[in-house]
N, C-alpha and C positions, 0 to 999 in steps of 0.2 A: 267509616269502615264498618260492613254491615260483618259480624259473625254467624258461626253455623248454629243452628236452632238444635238439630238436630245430631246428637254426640255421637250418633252409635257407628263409630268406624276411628280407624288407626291413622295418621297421617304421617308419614316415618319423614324426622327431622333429617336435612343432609349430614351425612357423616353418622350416622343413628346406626347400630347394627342390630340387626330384628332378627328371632326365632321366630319362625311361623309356628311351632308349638306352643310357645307363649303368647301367640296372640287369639281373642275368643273367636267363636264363628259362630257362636250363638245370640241371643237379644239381648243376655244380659251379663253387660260387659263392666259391670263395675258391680260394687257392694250399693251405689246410690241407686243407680236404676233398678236392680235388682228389688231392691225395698217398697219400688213403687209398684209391683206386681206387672206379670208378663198383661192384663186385660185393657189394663189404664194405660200401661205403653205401647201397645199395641194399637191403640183407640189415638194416642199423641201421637205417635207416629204417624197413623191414616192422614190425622188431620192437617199435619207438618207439610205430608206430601202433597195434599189437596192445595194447599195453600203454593208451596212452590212449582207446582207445574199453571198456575194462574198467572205467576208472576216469570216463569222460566218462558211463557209465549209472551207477556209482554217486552221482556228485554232481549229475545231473540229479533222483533222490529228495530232495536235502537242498536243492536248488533248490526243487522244490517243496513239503516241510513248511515250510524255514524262510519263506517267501512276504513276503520282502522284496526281493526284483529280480527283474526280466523281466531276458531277453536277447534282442538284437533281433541276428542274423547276416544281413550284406550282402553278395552276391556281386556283382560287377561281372566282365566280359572281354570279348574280343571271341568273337566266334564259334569253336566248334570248340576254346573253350581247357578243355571239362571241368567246366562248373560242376556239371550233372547229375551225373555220374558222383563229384565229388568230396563232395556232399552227399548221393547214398544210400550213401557207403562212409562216410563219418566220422560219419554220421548213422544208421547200422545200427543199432547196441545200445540208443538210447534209446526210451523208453518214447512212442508215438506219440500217447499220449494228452496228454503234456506239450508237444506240440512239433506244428507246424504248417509246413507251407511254401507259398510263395506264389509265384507266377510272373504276370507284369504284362506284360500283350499291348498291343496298341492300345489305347488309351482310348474307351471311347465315348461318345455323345453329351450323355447324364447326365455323365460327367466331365470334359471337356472345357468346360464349364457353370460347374465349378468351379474354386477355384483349383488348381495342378498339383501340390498336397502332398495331397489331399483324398483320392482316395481310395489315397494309404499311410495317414494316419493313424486309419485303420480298421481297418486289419490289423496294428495293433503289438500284442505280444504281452501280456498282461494279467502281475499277479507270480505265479510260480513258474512260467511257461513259458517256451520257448524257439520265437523266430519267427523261419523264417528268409524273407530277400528274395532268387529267384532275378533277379533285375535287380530296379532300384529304381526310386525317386524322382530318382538319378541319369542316368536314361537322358533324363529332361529335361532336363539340362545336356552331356547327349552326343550319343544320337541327334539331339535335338532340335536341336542348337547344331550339328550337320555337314549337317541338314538343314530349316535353320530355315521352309520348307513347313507341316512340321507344326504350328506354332504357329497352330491356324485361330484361334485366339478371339483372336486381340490381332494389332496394329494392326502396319504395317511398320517404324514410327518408335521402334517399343518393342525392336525388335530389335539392340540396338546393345551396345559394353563393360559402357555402365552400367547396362541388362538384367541382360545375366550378372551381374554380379558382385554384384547385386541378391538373384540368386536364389541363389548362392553364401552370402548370407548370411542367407538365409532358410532352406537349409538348415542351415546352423549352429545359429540359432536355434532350432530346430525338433530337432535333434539333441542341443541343450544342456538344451531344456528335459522330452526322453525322461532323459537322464539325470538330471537333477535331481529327476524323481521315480522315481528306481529303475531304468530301465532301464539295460544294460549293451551297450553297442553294439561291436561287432565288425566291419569293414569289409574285405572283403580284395576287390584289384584281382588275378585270376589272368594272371599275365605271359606270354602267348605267343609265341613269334617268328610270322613270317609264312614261314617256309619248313615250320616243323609244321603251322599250319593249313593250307599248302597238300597236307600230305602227309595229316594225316587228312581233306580236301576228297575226295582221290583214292579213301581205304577208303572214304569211306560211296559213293559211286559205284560202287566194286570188289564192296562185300557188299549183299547183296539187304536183309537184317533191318536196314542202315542207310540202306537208299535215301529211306525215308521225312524223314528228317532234313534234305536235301538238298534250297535251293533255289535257283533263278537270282539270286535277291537276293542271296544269298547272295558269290556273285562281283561283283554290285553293290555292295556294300558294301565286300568285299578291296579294288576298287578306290577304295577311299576312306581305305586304311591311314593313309597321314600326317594325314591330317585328324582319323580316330580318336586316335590317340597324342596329337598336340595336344590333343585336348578332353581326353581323360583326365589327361595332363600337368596343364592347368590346372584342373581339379575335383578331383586331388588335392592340388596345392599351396593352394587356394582353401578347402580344404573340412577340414585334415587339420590335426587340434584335437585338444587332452588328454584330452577326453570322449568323442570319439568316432575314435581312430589307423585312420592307414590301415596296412596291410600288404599290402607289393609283394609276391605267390607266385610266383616261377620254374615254370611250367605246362608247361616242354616234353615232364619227365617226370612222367606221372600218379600215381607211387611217392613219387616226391620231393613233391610239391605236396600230396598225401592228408596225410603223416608231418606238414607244416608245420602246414597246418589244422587238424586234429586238435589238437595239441601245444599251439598258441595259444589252442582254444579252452575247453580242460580244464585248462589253467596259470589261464588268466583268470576261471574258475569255481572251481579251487581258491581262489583268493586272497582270494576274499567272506570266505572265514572264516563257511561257513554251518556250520547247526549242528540238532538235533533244538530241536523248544520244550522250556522248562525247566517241570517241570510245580512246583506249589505244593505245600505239607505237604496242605494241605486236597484237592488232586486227588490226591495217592499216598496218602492217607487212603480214599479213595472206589476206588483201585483196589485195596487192600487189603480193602476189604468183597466188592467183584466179585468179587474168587479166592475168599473164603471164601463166596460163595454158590453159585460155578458147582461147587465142590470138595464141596459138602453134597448138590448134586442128585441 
């Protein structure tokens, strides 16, 4: 059983109940790392990550001969906390043809028709690939829940605890029974403070090649911090199961948060214990006639 190298993130035990206040979003998340200064870990980090994205494209191949699990990667954050950036750097080396990513805007009128799991489970990743969810199915119990507006298809009355907590266990459900046939769920919430998103708010403002990224919603939304942290609070307490673990990522440094991600998700790909298929006498029999035919040509 290979462990993570790298500590720097939360992994909420089930049954765990977590304050997002209480947990860091900075690099140094203990008094030990703390002691070994931000330059040395910083520098372990780099190298933690260099190292598992070497080995995260070798066991992306033996993901896909041995073709007994999907893996389904979920990013959650608020804004400005890096999910882009953290999924084309830990998502660099592997092969693009095993690995998909998806990114979930507004729903539209076809989807909203249906029920709100509907169209994710059309985009989970089939076995020996990897899928990942730039915001999910969870953004219905987040945005949704701070701005319950968006619920056009259902009634006022349905909007209540026992709503949520409805759909709380309907994504369970729905996540238990991804794993139960093979899929391998990954879920990371990236922990931002509100004083970084306010300062990368100010660069894409500052550089012209980020201006695009920047909108007024955008500070709509800021102004809705506590209410975010709430929902996220209870969708991870609500949602954060054996089968499918949350991990809390400290997001304020993009170094630190790469190194965690990474490290989690190539420990958690070692551990299948995959492996090449084992061929029969009668198939090493037949590969033995092919050498000695292409060898006589």
């Amino acid at each position: 059983m290979k462990e993570e190298k790298y500590q720097g993130f939360i992994r909420v035990k089930p049954g765990e109940v977590i304050y997002l206040k209480d947990c860091p979003t900075g690099w140094a998340q203990t008094e030990a790392i703390k002691s070994v200064g931000k330059e040395k870990s910083k520098l372990h980090a780099e190298m933690r990550l260099e190292q598992d994205l070497a080995e995260l494209a070798k066991v992306q191949q033996l993901l896909y001969v041995d073709d007994r699990y999907s893996v389904l990667i979920v990013f959650q954050a608020m804004d400005a906390a890096g999910k882009d950036s953290t999924i084309k750097h830990v998502m660099s080396g592997v092969n693009p043809q095993g690995c998909q990513v998806f990114s979930f805007k507004q729903p539209s009128n076809e989807e909203l028709n249906h029920n709100f799991l509907w169209r994710y489970m059309k985009k989970v990743p089939e076995r020996g690939h990897i899928g990942i969810f730039n915001r999910s199915y969870y953004e219905d119990v987040l945005i949704a829940k701070v701005h319950p507006e968006l619920l056009q298809k259902l009634t006022e009355d349905k909007k209540n605890k026992a709503f949520w907590d409805a759909r709380y266990q309907d994504i369970n459900a729905f996540e238990q029974h991804l794993a139960r046939n093979g899929t391998v769920i990954l879920k990371f919430f990236l922990h931002v403070s509100k004083e970084v998103q306010k300062k990368r708010f100010i660069e894409r403002l500052d550089r012209p090649e980020k201006n695009w990224k920047f909108s007024m919603a955008d500070l709509a939304e800021r102004e809705r911090w506590d209410d975010y942290m709430k929902a996220y609070e209870q969708a991870i307490n609500s949602t954060n199961t054996e089968w499918a673990p949350w991990h809390i990522i400290p997001a304020d440094d993009k170094w630190a948060m790469r190194a965690a991600v990474a490290d989690i998700i190539t420990t958690r790909l070692h551990n299948l214990s995959l492996s090449y298929p084992t061929l029969t006498e009668a198939q090493i029999t037949l590969l033995a006639v092919a050498r000695k035919q292409l060898e006589n040509e």
